[in-house]
C-alpha positions as CSV (number, residue, x, y, z in Angstrom):
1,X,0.0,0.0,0.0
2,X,2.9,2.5,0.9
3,X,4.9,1.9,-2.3
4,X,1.0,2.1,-4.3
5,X,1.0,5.5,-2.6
6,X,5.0,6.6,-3.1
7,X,3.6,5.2,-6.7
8,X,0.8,7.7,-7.5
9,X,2.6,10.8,-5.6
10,X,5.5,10.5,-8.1
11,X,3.1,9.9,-11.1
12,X,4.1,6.5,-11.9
13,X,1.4,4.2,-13.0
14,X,1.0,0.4,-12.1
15,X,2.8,-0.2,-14.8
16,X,5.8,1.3,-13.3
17,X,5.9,3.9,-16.1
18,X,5.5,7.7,-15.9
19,X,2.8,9.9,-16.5
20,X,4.0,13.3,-17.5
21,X,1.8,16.8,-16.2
22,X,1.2,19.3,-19.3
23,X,0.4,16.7,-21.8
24,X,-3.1,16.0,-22.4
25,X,-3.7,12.3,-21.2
26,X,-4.9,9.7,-23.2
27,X,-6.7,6.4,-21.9
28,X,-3.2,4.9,-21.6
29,X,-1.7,7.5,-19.7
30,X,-4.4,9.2,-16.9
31,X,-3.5,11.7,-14.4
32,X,-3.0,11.1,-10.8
33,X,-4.2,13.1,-8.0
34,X,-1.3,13.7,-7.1
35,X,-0.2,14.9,-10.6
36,X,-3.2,17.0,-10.9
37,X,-2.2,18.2,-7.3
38,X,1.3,19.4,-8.4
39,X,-0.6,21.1,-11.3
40,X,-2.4,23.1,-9.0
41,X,0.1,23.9,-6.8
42,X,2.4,26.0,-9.7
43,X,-0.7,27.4,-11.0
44,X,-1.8,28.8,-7.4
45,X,1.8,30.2,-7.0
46,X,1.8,31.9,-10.5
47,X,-1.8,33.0,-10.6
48,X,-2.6,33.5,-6.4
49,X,-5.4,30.6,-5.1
50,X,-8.4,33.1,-5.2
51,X,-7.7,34.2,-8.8
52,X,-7.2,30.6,-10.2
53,X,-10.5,28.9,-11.5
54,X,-11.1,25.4,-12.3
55,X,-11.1,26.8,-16.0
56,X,-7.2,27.6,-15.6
57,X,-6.7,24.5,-13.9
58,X,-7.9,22.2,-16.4
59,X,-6.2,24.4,-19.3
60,X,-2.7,23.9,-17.2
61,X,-3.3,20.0,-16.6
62,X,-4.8,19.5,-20.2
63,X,-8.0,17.6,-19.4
64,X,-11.2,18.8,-19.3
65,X,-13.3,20.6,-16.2
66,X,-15.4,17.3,-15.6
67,X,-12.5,15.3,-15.8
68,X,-11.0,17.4,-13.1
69,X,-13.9,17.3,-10.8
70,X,-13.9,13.0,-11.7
71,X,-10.8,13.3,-9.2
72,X,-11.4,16.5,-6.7
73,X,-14.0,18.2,-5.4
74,X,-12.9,21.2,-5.8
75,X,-9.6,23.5,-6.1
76,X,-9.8,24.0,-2.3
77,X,-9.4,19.8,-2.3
78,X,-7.0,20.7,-4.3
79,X,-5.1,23.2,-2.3
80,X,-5.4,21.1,1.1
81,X,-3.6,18.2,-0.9
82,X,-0.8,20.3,-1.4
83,X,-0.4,21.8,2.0
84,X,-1.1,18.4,3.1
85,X,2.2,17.3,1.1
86,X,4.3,20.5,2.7
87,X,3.4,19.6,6.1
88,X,3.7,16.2,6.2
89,X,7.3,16.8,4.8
90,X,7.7,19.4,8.0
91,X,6.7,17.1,10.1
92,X,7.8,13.9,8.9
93,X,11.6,15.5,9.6
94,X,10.3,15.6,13.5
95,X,9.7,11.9,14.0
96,X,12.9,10.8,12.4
97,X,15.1,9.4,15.2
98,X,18.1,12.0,14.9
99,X,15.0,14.4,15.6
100,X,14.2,12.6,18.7
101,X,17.3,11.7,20.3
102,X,20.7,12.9,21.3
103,X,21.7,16.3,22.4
104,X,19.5,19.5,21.9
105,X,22.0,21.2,19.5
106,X,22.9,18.0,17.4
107,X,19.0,17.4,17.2
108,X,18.6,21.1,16.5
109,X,21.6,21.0,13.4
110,X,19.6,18.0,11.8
111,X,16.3,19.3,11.8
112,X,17.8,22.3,10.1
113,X,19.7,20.3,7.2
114,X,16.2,18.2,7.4
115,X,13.9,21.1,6.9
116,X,16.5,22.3,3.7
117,X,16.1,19.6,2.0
118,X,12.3,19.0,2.2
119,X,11.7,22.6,1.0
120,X,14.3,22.0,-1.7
121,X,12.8,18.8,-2.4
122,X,8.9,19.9,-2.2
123,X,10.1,23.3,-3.0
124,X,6.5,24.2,-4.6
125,X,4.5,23.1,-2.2
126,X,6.7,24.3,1.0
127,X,6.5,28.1,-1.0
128,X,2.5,27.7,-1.1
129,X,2.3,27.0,2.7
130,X,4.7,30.0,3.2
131,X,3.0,32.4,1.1
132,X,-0.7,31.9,2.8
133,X,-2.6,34.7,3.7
134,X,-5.0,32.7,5.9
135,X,-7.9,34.1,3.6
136,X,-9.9,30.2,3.6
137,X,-10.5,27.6,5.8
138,X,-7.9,25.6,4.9
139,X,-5.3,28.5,4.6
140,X,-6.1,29.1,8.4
141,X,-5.7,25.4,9.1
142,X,-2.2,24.9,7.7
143,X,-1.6,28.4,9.1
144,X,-2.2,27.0,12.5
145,X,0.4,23.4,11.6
146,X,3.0,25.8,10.5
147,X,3.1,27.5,13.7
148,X,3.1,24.6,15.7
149,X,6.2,23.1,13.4
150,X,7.8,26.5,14.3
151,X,6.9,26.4,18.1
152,X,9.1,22.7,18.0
153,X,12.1,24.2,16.7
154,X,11.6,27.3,19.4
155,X,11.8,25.1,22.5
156,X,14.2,23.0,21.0
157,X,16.5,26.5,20.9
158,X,15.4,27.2,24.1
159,X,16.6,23.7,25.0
160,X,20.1,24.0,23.7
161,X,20.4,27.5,24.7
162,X,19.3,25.8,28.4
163,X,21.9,23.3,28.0
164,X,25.1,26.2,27.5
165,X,25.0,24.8,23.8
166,X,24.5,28.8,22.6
167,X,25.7,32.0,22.8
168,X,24.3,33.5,26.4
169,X,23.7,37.1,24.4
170,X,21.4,35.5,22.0
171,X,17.5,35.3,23.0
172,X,16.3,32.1,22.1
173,X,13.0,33.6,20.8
174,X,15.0,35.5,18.0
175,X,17.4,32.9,17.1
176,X,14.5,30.4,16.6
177,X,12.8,33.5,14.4
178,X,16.4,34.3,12.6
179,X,16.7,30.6,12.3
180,X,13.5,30.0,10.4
181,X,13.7,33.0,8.3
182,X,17.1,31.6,6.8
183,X,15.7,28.4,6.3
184,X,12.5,30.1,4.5
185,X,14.0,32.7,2.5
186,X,15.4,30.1,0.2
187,X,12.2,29.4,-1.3
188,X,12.9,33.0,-3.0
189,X,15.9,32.1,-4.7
190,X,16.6,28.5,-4.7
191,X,16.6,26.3,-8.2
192,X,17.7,22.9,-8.2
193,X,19.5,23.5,-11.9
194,X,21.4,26.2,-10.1
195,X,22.5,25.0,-6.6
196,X,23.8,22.1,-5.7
197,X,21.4,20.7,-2.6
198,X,24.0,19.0,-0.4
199,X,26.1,22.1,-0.8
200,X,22.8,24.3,0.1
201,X,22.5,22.2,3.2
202,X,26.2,22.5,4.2
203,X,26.0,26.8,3.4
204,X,22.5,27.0,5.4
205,X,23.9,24.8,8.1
206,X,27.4,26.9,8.9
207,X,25.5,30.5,8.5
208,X,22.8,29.6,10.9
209,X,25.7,27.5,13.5
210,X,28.4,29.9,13.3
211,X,26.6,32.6,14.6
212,X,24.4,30.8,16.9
213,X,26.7,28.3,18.9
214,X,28.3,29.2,21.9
């Protein structure tokens, strides 16, 4: 069931072949909901969510409006799926067991090389959850899940900064905010054709540390 799921969110079919978004599907090749999900996503982040109709949405997937709504709902299904896949990423990275054990800092450092590479790697769907404005009911929901992904890297400062593991001039409360605005701001600038990722995660990981540390 797992790998049926990892299946569909990559756009593979049972067949172990690859559907491909922006070419009209035939019979042989159907879109996924996840596909159609990713579609969404890019056309929310060119367009803005309340100016993007199912019209656009079916012209940038290449199907037809019923054969949208044969999948979703709706475009606000549509937008929960992909803050669903943004914040599962989040908080995926804090169940992972160098997220659970070990010293604060050291669990601190991976959650931050973590969090890089899920917004590099889900990099549309990470800037959608960044750029909400809270203006629907699921925009206030993931709203609210973002916060409390933030509020677990907070204490976890405040833990390290507890344990003598930071500098004793630095408030915890504005290195976790400093921290998180690093980490964010790449969504502004960051291409995969353009940066190397393990690089990224070294960079991001010695500018936020090297100040930070004690």
């Amino acid at each position: 069931m797992r790998e049926d799921t990892a299946a569909r969110r990559r756009g593979e079919r049972s067949d172990g072949k690859t559907s491909r978004p922006g070419r009209r599907p035939t019979n042989a090749e159907p879109y996924t909901l996840d596909s159609l999900v990713e579609v969404a996503a890019r056309a929310f982040l060119d367009r803005g969510y309340d100016a993007t109709s199912m019209e656009d949405l079916s012209r940038a997937a290449g199907i037809t409006k019923s054969s949208f709504y044969h999948h979703v709902s709706g475009k606000e299904a549509l937008l929960r799926g992909a803050l669903d896949r943004a914040l599962d990423g989040l908080f995926g990275i804090l169940g992972e067991p160098d997220a659970l054990g070990g010293p604060a800092v050291a669990r601190l450092r991976y959650i931050v090389r973590r969090q890089v590479e899920v917004l590099a790697t889900e990099l549309p769907y990470v800037t959608l959850l960044l750029r909400l404005r809270g203006n629907t009911e699921t925009e206030r929901w993931a709203l609210v899940r973002r916060r409390e992904f933030d509020q677990a890297v907070a204490a976890l400062v405040r833990e390290a900064t507890e344990a003598g593991a930071t500098r004793p001039e630095i408030d915890p409360v504005v290195a976790a905010r400093l921290l998180s605005g690093t980490v964010n701001s790449l969504i502004e600038w960051y291409r995969a054709d353009r940066v190397d990722l393990a690089e990224l995660v070294d960079a991001v990981e010695r500018q936020v540390f090297d100040g930070l540390l004690a």
